[in-house]
C-alpha positions as CSV (number, residue, x, y, z in Angstrom):
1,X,0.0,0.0,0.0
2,X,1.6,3.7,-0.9
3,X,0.4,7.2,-1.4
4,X,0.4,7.7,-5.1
5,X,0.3,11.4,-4.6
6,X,-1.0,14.2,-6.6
7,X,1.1,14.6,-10.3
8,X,-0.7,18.0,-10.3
9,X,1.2,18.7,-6.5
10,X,3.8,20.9,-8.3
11,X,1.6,24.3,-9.3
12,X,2.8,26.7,-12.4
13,X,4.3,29.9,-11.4
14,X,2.5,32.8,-12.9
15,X,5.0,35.4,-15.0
16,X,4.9,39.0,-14.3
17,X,3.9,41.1,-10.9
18,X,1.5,40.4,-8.7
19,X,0.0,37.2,-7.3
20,X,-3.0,34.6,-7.4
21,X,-4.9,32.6,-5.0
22,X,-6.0,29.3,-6.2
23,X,-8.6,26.4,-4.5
24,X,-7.6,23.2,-6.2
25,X,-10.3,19.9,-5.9
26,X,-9.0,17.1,-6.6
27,X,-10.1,13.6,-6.6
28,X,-8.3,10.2,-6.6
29,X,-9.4,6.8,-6.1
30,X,-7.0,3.9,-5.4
31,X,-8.6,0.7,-6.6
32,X,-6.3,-1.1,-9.3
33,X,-3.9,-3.4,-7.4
34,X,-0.5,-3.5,-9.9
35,X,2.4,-5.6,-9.3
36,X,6.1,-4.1,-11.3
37,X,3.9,-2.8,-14.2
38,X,1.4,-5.6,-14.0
39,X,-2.3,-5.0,-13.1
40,X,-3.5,-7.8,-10.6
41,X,-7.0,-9.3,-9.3
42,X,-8.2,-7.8,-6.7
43,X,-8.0,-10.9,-5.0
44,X,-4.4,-10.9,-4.4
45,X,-4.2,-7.6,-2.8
46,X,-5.0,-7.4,0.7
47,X,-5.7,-3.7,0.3
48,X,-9.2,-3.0,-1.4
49,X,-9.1,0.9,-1.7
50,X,-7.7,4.5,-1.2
51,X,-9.8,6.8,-2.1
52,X,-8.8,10.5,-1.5
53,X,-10.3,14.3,-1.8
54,X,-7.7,17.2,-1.7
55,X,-8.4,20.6,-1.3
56,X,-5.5,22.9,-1.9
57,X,-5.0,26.4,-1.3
58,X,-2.4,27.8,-3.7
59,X,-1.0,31.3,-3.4
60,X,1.8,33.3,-5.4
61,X,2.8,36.7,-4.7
62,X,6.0,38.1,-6.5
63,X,7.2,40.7,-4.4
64,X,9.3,42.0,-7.9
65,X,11.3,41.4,-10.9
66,X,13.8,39.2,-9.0
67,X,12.1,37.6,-5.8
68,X,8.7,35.9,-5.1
69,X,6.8,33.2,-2.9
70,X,4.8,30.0,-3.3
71,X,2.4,28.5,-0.5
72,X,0.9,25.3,-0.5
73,X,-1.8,24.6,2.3
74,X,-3.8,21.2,1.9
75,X,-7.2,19.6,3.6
76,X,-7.5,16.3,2.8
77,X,-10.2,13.6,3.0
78,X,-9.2,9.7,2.9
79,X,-10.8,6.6,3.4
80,X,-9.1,3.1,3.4
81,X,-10.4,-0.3,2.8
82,X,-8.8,-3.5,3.7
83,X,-8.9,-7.5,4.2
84,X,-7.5,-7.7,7.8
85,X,-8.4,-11.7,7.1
86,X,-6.7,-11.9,3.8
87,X,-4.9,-15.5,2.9
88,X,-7.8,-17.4,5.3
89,X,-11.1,-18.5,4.6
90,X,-13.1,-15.4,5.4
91,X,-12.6,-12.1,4.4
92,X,-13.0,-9.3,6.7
93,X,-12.8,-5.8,4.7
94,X,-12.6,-2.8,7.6
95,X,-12.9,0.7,6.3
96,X,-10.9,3.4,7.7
97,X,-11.0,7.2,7.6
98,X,-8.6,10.4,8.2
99,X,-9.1,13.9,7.5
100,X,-7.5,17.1,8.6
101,X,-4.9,19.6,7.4
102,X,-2.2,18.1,5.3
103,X,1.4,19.2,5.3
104,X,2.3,22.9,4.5
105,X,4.4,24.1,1.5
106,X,6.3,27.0,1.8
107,X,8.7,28.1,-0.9
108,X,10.7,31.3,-2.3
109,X,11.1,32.0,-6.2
110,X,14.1,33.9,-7.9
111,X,13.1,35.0,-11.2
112,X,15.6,37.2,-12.1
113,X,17.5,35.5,-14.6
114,X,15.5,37.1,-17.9
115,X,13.7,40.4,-18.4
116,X,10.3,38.6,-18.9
117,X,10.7,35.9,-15.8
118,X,9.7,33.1,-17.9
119,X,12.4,30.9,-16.0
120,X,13.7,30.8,-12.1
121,X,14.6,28.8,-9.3
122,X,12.2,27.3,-6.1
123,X,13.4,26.4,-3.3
124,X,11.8,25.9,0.2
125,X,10.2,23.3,2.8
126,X,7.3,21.0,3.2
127,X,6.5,21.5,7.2
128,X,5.1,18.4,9.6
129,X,1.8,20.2,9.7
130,X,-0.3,16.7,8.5
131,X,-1.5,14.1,11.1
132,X,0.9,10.9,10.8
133,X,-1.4,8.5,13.4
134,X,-4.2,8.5,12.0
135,X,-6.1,4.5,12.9
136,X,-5.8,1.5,10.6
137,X,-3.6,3.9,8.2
138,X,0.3,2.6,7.8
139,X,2.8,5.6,7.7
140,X,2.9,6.1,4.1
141,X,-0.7,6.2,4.1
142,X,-1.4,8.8,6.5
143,X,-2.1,12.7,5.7
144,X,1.2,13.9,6.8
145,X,4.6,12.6,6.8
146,X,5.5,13.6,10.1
147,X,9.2,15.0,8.1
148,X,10.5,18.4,7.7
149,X,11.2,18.4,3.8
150,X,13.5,20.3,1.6
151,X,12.2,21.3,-1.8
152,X,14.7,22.7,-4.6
153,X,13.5,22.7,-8.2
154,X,12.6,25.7,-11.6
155,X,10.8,26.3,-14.3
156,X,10.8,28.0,-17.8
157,X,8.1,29.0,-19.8
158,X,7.9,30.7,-23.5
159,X,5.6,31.8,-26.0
160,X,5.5,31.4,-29.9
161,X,2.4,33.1,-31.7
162,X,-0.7,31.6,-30.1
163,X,1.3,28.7,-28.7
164,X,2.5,29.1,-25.1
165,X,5.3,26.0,-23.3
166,X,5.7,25.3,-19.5
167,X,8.4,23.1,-18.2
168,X,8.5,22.3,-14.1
169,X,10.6,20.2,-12.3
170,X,10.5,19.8,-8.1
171,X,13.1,17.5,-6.1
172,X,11.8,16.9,-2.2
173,X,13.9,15.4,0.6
174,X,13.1,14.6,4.2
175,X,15.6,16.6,6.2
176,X,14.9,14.4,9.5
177,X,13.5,11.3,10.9
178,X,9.9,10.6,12.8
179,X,9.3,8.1,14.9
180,X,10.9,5.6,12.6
181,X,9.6,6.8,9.5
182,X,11.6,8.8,6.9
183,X,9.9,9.2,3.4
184,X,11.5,8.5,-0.1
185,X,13.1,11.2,-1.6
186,X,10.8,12.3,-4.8
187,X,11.0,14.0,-8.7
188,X,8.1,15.1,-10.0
189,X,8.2,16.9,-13.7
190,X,5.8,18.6,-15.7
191,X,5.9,19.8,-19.3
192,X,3.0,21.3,-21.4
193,X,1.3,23.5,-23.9
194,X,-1.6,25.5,-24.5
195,X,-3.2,27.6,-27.5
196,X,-4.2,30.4,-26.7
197,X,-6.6,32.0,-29.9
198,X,-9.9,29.8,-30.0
199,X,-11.8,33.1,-31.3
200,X,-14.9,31.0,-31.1
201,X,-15.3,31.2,-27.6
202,X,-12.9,33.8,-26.0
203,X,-11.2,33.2,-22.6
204,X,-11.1,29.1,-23.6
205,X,-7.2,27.9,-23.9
206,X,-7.1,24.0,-24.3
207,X,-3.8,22.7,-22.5
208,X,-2.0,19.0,-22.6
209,X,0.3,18.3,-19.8
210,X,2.9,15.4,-19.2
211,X,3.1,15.3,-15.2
212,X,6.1,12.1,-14.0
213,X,7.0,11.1,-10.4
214,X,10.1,8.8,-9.4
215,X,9.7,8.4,-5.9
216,X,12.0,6.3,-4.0
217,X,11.4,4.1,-0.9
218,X,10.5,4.7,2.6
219,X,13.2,3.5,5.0
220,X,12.8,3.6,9.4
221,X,11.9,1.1,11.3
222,X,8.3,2.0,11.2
223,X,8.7,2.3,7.4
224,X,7.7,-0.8,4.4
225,X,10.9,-0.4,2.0
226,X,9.7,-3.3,-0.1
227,X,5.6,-1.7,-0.6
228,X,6.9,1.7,-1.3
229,X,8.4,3.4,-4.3
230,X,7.3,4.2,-7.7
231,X,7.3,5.5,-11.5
232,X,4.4,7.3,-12.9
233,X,3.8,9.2,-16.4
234,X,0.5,10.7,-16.7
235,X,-1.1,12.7,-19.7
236,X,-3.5,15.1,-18.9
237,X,-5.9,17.2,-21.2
238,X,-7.3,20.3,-19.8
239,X,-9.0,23.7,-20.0
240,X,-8.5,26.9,-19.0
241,X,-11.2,29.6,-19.0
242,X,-10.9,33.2,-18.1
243,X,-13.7,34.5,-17.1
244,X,-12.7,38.2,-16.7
245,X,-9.3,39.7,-16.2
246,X,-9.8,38.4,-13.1
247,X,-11.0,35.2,-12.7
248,X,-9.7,31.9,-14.3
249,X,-11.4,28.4,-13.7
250,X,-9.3,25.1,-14.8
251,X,-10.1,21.0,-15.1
252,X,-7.6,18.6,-15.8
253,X,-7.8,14.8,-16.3
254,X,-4.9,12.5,-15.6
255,X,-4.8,9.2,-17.7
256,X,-1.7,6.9,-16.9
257,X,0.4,6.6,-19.5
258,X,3.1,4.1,-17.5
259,X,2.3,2.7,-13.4
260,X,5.6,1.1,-12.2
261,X,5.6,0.3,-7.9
262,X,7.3,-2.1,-6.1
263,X,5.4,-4.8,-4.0
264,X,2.0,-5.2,-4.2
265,X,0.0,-0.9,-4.3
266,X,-3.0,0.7,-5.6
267,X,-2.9,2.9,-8.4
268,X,-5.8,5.3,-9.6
269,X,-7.3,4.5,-13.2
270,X,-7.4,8.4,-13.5
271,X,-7.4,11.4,-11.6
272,X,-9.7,14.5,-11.9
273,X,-8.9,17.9,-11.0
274,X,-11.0,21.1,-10.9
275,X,-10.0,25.1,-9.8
276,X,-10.6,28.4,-9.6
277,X,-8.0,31.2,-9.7
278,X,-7.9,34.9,-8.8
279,X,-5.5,36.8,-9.6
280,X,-4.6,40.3,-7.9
């Protein structure tokens, strides 16, 4: 059993002044046990289901030309099901639930590397602001991590006619240990496009994004090294509508392209994602 995440996690830095606020839903159910890269009955997974609501509140303020700041702050809703008789005779499924503030991202931006800030460096931390005991859930499972992480990545974007590019990249690494538990270091990368002149209906841009995660395994005493660990490449079609100079809604699908874990996990067939943006 492992967390598979959120390949949407890693947010788009706006270019220019100013700042935006932005309430991300997204929804992701657990229920395909895989193996490697193999899909498996569900009758040889003790685990049943994860399924998962996320509410993220995403701001950006860049202070000027050079320096900015990133927030993350994350409510999340999860439910677990499980065989606690699996391998006898009987099956006993038990369904768990955990909900509560998730853990904190906090990060700085330099983007003065180019006159029109399409590219610059994050860096910051992921604080210990989830719950990590949550009942019935293992460690990897639970809301929070429990771990102070560091987080160091950059971006570029660029613009050619009606065609706009975005590339993203985030590394995160647990700077401590917590009660036996210290997570996997993780990569996660983005890449997309957008056109931006559908004169049909004005404010609509279509996107397509390419969202991977390499996330390594969990190691503590308290920690499954052999259940944890992954590869993921998702494709995700979207749309963007402005509504005014102020207002922005989005919606993005994620369909697995490549699901590689070790041991026995539950992946998501898809994942949906719906916001709203307002920019100041």
């Amino acid at each position: 059993m492992f967390d598979q995440g959120l390949p949407s996690g890693l947010g788009l830095p706006s270019v220019g002044s100013g700042g935006v606020i932005n309430i991300q839903e997204t929804f992701l159910d657990q229920n395909k046990p895989m193996s490697g890269s193999a899909t498996l009955p569900q009758s040889q997974s003790p685990d049943k289901e994860i399924k998962t609501q996320f509410t993220n509140i995403n701001m950006q303020y860049n202070f000027n030309h050079n320096w900015g700041m990133m927030a993350m702050i994350p409510y999340w809703h999860r439910t677990f099901s499980t065989d606690n008789n699996f391998g006898q005779n009987t099956q006993s499924i038990a369904n768990y639930q955990t909900k509560g503030l998730g853990d904190i991202r906090v990060m700085g931006m330099y983007t003065g590397f180019s006159d029109d800030m399409s590219e610059g460096l994050i860096f910051g931390v992921k604080l210990p602001t989830g719950n990590f005991n949550a009942y019935g859930f293992d460690r990897d499972t639970q809301i929070g991590s429990g771990t102070t992480d560091t987080l160091v990545g950059g971006y570029k974007v660029g613009q050619y006619r009606y065609w706009g590019w975005y590339t993203q990249g985030m590394y995160r690494r647990a700077m401590d240990v917590r009660n036996g538990y210290r997570p996997g270091d993780s990569i996660q990368m983005l890449a997309g496009i957008h056109y931006d002149d559908i004169r049909k209906i004005p404010g609509l841009t279509p996107l397509l994004q390419i969202n991977g995660t390499i996330r390594y395994a969990d190691s503590g005493i308290n920690s499954n090294p052999y259940y944890t660990g992954l590869r993921t490449l998702y494709l995700a079609p979207g749309l963007i509508y402005n509504i005014n100079h102020k207002w922005q809604l989005n919606g993005l699908i994620y369909l697995p392209l490549y699901q590689q874990v070790s041991g026995i996990q539950l992946v998501p067939k898809q994942i949906v994602s719906l916001g709203v943006s307002y920019l100041f």
